[in-house]
Backbone as CSV, one residue per row, in Angstrom:
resi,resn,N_x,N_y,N_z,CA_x,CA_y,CA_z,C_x,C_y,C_z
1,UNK,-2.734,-9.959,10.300,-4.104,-9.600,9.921,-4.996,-9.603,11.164
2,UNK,-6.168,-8.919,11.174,-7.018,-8.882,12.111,-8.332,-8.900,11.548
3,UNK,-9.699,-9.098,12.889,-10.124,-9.304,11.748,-11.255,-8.015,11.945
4,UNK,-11.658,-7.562,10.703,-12.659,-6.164,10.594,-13.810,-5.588,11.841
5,UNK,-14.455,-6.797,11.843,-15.769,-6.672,13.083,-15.037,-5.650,14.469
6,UNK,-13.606,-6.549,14.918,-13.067,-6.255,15.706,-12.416,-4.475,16.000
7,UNK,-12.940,-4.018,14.630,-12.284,-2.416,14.900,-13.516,-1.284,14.681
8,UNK,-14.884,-1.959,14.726,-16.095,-1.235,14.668,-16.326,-0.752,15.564
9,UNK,-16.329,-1.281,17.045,-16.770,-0.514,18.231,-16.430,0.831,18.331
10,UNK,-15.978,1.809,18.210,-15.631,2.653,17.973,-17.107,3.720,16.850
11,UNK,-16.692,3.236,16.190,-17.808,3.898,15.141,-19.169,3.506,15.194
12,UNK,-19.843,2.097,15.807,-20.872,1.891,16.507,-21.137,2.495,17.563
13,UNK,-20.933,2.847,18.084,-20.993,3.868,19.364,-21.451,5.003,18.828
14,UNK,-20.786,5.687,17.302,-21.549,7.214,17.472,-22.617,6.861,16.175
15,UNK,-22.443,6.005,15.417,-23.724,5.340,14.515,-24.803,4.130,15.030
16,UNK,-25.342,4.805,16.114,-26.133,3.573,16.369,-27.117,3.227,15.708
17,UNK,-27.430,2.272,15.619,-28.783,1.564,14.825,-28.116,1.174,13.297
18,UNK,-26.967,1.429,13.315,-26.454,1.425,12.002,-26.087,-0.292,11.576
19,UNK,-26.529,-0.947,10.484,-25.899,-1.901,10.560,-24.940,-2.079,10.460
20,UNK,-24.291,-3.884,10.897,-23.185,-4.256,11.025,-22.272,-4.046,9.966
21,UNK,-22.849,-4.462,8.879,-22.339,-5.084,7.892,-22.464,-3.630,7.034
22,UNK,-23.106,-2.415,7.236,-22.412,-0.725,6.612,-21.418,-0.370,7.579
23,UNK,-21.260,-0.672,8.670,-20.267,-0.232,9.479,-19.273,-0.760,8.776
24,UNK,-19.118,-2.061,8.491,-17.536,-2.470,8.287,-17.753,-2.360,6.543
25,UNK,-18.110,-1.830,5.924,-18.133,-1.396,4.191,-17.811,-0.303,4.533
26,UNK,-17.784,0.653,5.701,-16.969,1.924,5.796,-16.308,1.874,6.021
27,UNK,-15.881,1.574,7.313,-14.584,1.376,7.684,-13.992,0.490,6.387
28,UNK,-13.806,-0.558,5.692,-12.892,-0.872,4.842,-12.523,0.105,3.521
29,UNK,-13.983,0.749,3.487,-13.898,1.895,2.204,-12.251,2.553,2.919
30,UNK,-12.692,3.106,3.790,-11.948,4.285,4.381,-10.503,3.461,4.098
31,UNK,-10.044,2.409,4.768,-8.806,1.923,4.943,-8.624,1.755,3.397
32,UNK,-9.140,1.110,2.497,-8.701,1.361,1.022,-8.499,2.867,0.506
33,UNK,-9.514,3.643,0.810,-8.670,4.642,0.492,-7.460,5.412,1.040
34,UNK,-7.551,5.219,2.023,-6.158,5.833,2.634,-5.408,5.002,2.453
35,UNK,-4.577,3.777,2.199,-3.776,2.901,1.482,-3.697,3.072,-0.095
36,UNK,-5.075,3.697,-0.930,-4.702,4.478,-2.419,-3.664,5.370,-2.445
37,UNK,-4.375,6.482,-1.779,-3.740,7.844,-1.804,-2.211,7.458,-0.959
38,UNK,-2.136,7.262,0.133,-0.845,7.163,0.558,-0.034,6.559,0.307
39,UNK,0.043,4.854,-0.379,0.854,4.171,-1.285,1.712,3.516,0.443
40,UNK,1.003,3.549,1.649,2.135,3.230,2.575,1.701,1.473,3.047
41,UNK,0.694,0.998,2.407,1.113,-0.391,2.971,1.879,-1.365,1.711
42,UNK,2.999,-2.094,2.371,3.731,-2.520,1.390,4.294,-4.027,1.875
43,UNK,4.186,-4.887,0.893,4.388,-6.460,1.163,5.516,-6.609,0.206
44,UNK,6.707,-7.570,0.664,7.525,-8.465,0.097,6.707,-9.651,-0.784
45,UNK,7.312,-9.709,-2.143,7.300,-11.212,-2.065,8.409,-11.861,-3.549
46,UNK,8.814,-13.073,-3.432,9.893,-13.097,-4.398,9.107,-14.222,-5.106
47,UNK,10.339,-14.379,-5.856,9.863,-15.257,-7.906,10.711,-15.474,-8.352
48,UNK,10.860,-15.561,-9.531,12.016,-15.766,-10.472,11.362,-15.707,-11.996
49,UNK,12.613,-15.305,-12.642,12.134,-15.377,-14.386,11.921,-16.862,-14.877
50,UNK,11.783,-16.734,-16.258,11.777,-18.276,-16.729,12.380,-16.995,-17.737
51,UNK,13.321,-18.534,-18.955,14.205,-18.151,-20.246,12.986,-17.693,-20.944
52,UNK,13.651,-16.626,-21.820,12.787,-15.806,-22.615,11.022,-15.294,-22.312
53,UNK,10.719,-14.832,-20.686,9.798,-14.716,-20.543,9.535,-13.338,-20.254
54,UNK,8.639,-12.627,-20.672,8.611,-10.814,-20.747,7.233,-10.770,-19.519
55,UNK,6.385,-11.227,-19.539,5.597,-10.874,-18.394,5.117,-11.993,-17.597
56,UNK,4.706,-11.013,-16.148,4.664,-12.159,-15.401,3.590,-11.880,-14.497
57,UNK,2.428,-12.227,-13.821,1.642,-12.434,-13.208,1.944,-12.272,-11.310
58,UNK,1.503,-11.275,-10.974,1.650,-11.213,-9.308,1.068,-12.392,-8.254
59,UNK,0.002,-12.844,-8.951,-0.865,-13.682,-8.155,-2.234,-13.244,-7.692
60,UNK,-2.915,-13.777,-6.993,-4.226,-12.997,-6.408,-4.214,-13.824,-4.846
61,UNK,-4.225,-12.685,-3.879,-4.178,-12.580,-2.293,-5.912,-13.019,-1.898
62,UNK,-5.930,-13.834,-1.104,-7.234,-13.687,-0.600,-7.884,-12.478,0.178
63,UNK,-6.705,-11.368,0.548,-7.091,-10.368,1.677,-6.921,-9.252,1.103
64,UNK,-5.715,-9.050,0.059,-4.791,-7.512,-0.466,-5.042,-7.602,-2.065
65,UNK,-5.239,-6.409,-2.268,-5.610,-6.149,-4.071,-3.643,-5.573,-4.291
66,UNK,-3.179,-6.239,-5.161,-1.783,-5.569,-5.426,-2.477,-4.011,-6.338
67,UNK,-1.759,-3.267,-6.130,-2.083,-2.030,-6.766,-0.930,-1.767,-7.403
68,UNK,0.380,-1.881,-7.047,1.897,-1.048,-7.756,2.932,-1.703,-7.225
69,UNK,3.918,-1.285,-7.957,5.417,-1.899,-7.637,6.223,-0.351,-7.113
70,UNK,6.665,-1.261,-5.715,7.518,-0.231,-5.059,9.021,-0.189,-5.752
71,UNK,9.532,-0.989,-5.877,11.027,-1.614,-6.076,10.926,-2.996,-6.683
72,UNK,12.122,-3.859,-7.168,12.296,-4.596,-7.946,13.444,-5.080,-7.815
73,UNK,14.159,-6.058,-7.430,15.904,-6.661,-7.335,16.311,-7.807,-8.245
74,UNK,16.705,-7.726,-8.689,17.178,-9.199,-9.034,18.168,-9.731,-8.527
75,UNK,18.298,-11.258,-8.656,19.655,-11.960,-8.222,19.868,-13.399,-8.928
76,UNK,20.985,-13.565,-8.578,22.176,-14.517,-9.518,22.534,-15.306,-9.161
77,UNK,22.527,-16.753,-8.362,24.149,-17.499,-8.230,25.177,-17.607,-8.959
78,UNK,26.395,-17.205,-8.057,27.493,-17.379,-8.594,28.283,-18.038,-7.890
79,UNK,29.435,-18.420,-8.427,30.789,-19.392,-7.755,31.120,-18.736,-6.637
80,UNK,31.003,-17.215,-6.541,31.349,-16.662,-5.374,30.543,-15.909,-4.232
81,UNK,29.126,-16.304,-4.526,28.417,-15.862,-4.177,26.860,-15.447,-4.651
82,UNK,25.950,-14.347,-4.004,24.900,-14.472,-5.181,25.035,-12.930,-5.073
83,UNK,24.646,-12.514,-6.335,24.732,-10.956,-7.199,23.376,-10.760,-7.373
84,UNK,23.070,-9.059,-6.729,21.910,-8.892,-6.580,22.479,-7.354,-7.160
85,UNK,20.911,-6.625,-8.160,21.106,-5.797,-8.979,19.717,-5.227,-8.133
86,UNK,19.841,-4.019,-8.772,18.202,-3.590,-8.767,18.313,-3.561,-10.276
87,UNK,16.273,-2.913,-10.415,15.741,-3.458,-11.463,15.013,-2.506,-11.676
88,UNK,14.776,-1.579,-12.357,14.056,0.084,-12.249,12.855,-0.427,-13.221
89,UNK,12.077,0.898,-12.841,10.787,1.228,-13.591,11.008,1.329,-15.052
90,UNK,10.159,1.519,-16.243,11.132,1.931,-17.493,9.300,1.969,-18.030
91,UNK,9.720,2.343,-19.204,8.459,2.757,-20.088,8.821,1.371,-21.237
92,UNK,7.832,0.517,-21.258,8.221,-0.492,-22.470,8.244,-0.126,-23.601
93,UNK,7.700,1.117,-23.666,7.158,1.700,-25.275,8.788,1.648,-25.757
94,UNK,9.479,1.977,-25.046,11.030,2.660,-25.727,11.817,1.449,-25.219
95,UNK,11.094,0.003,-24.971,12.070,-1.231,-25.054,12.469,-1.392,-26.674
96,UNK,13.812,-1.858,-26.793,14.338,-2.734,-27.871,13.985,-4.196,-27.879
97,UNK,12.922,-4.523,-28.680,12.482,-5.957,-28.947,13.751,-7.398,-29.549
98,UNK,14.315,-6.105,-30.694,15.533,-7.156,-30.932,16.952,-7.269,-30.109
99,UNK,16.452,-6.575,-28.365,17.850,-6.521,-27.814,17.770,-8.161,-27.369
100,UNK,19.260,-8.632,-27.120,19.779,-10.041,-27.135,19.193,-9.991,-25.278
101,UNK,18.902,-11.355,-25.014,18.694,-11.763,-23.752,19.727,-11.489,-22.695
102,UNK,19.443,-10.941,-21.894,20.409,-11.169,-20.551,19.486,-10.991,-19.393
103,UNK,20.457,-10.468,-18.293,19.780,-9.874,-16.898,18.506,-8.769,-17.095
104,UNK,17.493,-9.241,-16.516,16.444,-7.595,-16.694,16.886,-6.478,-15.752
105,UNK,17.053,-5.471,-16.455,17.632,-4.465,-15.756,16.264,-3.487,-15.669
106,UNK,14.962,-3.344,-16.133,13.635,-2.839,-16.538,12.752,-3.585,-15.736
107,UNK,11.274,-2.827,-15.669,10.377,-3.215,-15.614,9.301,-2.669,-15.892
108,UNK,7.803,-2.763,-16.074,6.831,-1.584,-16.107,5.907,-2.550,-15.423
109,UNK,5.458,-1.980,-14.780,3.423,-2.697,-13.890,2.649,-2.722,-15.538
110,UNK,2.191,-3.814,-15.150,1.026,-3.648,-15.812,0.166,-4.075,-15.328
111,UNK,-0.998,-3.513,-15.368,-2.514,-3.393,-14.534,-3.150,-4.476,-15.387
112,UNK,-3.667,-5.561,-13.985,-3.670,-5.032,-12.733,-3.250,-6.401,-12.480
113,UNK,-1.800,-6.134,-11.465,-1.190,-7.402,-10.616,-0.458,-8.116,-12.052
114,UNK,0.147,-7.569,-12.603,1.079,-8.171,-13.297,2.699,-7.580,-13.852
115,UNK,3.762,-7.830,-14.124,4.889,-6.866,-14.511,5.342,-7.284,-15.834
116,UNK,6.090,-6.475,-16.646,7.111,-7.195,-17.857,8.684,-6.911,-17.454
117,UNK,9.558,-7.395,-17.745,10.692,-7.335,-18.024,11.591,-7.302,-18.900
118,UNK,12.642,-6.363,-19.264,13.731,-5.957,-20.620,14.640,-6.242,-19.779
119,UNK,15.632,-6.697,-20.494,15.538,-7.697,-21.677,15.203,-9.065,-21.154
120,UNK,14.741,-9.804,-22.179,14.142,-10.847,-22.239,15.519,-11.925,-21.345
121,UNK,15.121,-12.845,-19.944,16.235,-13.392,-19.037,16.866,-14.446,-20.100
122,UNK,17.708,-14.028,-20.222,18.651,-15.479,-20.523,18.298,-16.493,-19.885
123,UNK,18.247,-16.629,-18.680,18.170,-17.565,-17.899,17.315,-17.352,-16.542
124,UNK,17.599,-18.385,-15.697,16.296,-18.276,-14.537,17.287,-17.082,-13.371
125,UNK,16.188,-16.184,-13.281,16.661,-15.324,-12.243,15.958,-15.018,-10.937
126,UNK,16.634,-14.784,-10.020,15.290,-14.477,-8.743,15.074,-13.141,-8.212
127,UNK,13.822,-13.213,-8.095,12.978,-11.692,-8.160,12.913,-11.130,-6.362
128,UNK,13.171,-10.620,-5.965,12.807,-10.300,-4.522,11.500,-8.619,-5.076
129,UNK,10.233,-8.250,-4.907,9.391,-7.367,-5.526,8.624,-6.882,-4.062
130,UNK,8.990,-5.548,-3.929,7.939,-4.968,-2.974,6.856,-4.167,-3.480
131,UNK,5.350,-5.007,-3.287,4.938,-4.466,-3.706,3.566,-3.513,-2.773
132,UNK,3.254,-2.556,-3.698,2.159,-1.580,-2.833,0.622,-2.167,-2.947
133,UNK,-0.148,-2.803,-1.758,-1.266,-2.879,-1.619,-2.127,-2.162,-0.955
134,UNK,-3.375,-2.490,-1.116,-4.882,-1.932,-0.475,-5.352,-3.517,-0.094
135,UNK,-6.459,-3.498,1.143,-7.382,-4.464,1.345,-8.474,-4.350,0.219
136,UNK,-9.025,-5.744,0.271,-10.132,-6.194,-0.855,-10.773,-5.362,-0.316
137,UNK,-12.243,-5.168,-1.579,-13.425,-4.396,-1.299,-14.190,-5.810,-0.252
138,UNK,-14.331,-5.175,0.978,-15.314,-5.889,1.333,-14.469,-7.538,2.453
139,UNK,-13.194,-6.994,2.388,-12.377,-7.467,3.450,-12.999,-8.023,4.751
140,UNK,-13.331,-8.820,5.182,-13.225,-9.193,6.530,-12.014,-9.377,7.492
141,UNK,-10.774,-9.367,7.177,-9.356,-9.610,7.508,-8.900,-8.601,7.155
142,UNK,-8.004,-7.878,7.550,-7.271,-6.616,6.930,-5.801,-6.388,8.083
143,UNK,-5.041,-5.689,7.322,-3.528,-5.526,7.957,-3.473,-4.812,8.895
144,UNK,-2.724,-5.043,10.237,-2.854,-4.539,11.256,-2.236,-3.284,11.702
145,UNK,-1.264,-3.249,10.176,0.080,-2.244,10.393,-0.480,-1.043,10.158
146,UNK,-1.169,-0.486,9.344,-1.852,0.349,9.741,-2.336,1.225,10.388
147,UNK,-3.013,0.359,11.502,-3.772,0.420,12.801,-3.214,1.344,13.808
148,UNK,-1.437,0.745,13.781,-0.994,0.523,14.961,-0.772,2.407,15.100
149,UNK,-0.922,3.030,14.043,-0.824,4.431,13.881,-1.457,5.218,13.463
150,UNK,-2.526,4.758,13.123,-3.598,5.858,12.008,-4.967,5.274,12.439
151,UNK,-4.914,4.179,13.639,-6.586,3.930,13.648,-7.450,5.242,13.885
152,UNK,-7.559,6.131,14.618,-8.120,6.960,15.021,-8.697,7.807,13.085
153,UNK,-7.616,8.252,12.358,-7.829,8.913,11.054,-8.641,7.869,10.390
154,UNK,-8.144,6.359,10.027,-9.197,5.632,9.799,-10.740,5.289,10.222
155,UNK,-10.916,5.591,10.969,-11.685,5.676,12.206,-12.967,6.984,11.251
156,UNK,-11.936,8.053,11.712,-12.827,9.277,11.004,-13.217,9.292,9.823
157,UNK,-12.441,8.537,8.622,-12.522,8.353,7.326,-14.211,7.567,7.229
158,UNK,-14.484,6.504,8.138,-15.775,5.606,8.003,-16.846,6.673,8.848
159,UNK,-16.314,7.355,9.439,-17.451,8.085,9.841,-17.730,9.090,9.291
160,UNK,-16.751,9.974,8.537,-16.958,11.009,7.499,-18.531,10.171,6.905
161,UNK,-18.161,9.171,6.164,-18.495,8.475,5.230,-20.129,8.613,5.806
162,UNK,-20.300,7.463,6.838,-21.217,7.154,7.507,-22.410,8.885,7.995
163,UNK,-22.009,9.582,8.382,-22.237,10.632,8.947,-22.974,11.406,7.717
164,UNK,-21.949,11.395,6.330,-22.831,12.195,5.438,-24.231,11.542,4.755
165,UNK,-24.464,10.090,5.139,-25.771,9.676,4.106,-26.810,10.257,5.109
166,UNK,-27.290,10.649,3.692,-29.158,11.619,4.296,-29.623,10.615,4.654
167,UNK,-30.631,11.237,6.000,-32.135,10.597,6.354,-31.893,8.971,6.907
168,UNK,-30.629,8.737,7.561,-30.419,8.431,8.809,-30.827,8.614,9.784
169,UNK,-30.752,7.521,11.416,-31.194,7.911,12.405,-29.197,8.597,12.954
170,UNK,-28.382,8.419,12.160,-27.398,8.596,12.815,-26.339,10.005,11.565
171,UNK,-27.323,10.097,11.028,-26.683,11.922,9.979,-26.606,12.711,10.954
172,UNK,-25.833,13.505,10.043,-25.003,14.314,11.142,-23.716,15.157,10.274
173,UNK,-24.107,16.052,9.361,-23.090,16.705,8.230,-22.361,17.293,8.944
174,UNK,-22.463,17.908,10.144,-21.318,18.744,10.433,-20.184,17.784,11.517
175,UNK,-20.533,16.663,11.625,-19.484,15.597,12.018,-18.722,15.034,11.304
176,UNK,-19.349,15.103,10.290,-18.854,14.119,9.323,-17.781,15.404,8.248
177,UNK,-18.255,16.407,8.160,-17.346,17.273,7.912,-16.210,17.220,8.506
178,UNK,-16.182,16.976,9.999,-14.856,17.575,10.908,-14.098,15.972,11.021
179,UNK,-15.070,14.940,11.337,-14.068,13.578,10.898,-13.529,13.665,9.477
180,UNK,-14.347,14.286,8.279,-13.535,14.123,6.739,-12.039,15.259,7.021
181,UNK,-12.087,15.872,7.577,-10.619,16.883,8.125,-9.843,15.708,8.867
182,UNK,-10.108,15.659,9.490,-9.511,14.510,9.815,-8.777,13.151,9.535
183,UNK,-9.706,12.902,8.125,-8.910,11.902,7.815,-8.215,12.310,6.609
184,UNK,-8.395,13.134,6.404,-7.953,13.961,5.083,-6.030,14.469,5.717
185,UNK,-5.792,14.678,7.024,-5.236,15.271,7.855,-4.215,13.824,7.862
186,UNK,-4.817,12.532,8.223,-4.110,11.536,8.459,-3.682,11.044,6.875
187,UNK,-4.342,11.118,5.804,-3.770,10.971,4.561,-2.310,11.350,4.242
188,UNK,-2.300,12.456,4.343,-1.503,13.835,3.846,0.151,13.195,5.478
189,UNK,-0.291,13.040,6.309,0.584,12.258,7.654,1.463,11.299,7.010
190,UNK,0.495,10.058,6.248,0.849,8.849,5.329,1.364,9.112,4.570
191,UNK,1.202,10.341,3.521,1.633,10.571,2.183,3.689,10.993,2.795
192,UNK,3.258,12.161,3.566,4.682,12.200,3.914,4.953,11.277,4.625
193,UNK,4.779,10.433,5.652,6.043,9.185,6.244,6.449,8.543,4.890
194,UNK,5.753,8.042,3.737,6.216,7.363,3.131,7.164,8.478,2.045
195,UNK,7.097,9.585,1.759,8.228,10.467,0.879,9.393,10.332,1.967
196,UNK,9.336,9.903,3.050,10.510,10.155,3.978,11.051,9.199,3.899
197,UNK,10.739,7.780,3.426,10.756,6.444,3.498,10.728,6.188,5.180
198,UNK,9.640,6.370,5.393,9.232,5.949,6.818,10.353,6.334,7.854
199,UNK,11.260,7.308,7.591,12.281,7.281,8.754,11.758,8.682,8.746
200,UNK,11.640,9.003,10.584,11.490,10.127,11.515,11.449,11.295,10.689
201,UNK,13.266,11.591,10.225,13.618,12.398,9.658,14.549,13.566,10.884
202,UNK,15.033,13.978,10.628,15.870,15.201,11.606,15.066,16.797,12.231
203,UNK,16.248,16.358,13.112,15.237,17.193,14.680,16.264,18.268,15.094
204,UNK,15.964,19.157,14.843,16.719,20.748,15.291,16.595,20.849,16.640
205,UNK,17.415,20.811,17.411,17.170,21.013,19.239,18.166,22.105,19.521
206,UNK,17.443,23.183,19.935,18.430,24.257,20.628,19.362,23.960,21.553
207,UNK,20.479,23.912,21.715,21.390,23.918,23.158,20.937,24.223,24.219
208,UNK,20.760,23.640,25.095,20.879,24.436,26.691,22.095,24.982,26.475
209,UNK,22.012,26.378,27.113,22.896,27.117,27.193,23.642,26.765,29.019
210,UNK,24.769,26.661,29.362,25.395,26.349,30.381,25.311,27.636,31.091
211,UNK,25.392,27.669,32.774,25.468,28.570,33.538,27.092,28.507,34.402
212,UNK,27.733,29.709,34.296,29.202,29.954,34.723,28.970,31.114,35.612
């Protein structure tokens, strides 16, 4: 985490006179929304069932709003080891209530920051859950991972923002137009790394052709 104040200079510079404290309500607007739309910041964290328990509570972060479930695993001890399943999405509407307890092989989100599980655990199981966050409204701390690639689009996103309120000493619509391209540009960047699952992806390179 880092902390907010620390990534204003940038946007103070072309909003001057602007206060502190709208500078960083933009800039965090901006970073929540581009963490909506793109679905690319994503945290581990594990749990376990209890016998016969169907939903379960995410917790509440002092820094990150949980928004969605990326994935879901379960696991087992056994005599020979521990057995790890995945655990898919499912629609509860079309759960069987009178199915007999075992392993949850299901899950559905339920809003907001909580999950259920089919079928109901036999027994205690452990959860490994990645899930998809945004920073709080109004964050002072926020994730750095981010940053390390998209500050600049984030960047433009708070100044879009900033740039379009009327009757400012620091308006300015046709900036704030070309930063909203911009971050609109770095969205759509996010949206695909994460359809790629964050890997590169493949690279066509012509041959040098050899000289004889």
């Amino acid at each position: 985490m880092v902390d907010t104040y620390d990534q204003l200079v940038n946007i103070a510079q072309v909003c001057r006179k602007c206060p502190t404290i709208t500078l960083r309500r933009a800039y965090v607007r901006a970073l929540r929304e581009w963490t909506q739309q793109t679905q690319w910041l994503r945290v581990a964290v594990t749990g376990s069932t209890v016998v016969d328990g169907r939903q379960y509570s995410l917790g509440n972060d002092p820094y990150l709003d949980v928004v969605g479930i990326q994935a879901m695993q379960g696991s087992q001890s056994q005599s020979q080891g521990i057995q790890y399943w995945p655990i898919v999405p499912s629609n509860s509407g079309m759960w069987d209530p009178n199915m007999q307890s075992g392993m949850p092989v299901r899950y559905q989100y339920v809003a907001e920051a909580q999950f259920a599980v089919d079928p109901l655990p036999a027994q205690v199981y452990g959860l490994l859950i990645t899930l998809i966050v945004q920073p709080k409204e109004g964050a002072t701390q926020i994730p750095a991972a981010p940053l390390l690639k998209y500050s600049n689009e984030i960047e433009a996103g708070a100044l879009a923002y900033l740039l379009a309120v009327p009757g400012q000493p620091w308006t300015n619509p046709a900036e704030a137009a070309r930063n909203d391209r911009v971050f609109r540009a770095g969205i759509s960047n996010g949206k695909a790394e994460v359809q790629r699952a964050f890997n590169v992806g493949s690279q066509r390179l012509r041959p040098r052709q050899f000289i004889v």
